[in-house]
C-alpha positions in Angstrom: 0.0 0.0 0.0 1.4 3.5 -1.1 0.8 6.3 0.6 2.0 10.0 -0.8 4.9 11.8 0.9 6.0 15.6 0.8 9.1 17.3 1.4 9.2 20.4 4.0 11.3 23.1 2.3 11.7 24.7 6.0 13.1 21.8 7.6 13.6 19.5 4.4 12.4 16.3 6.4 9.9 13.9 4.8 6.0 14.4 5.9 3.3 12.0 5.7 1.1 15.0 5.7 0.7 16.5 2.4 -0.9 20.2 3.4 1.5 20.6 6.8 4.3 19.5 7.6 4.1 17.6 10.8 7.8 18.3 12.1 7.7 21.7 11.4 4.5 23.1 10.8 5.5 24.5 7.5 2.3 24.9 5.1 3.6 22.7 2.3 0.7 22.5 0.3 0.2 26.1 -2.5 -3.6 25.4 -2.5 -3.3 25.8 1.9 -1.3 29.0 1.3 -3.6 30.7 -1.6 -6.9 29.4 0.4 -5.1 31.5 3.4 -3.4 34.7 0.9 -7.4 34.9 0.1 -8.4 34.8 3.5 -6.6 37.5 4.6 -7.2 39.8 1.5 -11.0 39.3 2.4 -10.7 40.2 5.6 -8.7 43.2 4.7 -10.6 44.3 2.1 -14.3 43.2 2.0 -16.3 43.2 -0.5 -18.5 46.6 -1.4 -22.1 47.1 -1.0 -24.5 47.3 -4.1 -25.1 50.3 -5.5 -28.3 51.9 -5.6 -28.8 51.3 -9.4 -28.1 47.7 -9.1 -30.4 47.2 -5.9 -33.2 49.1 -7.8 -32.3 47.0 -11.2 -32.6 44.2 -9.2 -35.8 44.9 -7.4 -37.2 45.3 -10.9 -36.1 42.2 -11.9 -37.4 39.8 -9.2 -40.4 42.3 -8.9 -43.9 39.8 -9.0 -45.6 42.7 -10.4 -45.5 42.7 -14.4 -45.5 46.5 -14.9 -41.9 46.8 -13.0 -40.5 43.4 -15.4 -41.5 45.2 -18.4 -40.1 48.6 -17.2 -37.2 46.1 -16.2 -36.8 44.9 -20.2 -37.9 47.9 -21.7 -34.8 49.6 -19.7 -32.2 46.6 -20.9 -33.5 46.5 -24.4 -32.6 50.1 -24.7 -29.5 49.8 -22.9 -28.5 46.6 -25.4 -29.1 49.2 -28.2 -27.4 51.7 -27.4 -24.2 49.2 -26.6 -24.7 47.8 -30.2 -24.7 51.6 -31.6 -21.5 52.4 -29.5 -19.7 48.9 -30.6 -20.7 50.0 -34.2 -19.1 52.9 -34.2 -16.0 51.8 -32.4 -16.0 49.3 -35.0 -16.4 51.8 -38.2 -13.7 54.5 -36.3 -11.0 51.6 -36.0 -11.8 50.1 -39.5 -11.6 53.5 -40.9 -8.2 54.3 -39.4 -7.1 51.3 -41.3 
């Protein structure tokens, strides 16, 4: 029966334990150490609130009444066009300029 061995790089001694060393304590595994990198960036920068466009954008979206989901598409569909008329031009200014 095989079982899988790491090296410590801190005390270079053979671990049984794949994510820490058990002589040491050395994190050996990169997944531990991101998982932990992440941790702390989270807890020193947390994520921002909503705006107030997107909590009203969403209210209209998961609104049960019809009148605020067709205000809800009628507000995207003209959104989607004017993207498609911005892209267009973009598109004709950087074919024109060759």
């Amino acid at each position: 029966m095989s079982s899988k061995k790491a090296l410590c790089l801190n005390c270079r001694q053979w671990s049984f334990d794949i994510h820490v060393c058990e002589h040491c304590g050395y994190i050996i595994s990169q997944a531990a150490k991101d998982e932990i990198k992440q941790k702390e960036y989270n807890k020193l920068n947390p994520p921002k609130p909503p705006s107030k466009l997107r909590r009203a954008m969403e209210y209209l979206r998961t609104s049960k009444n019809p009148l605020l989901k067709l205000l809800y598409y009628l507000l995207m569909g003209v959104w989607m066009i004017y993207v498609g008329l911005v892209m267009s031009i973009m598109y004709i200014a950087a074919a024109a300029s060759g």
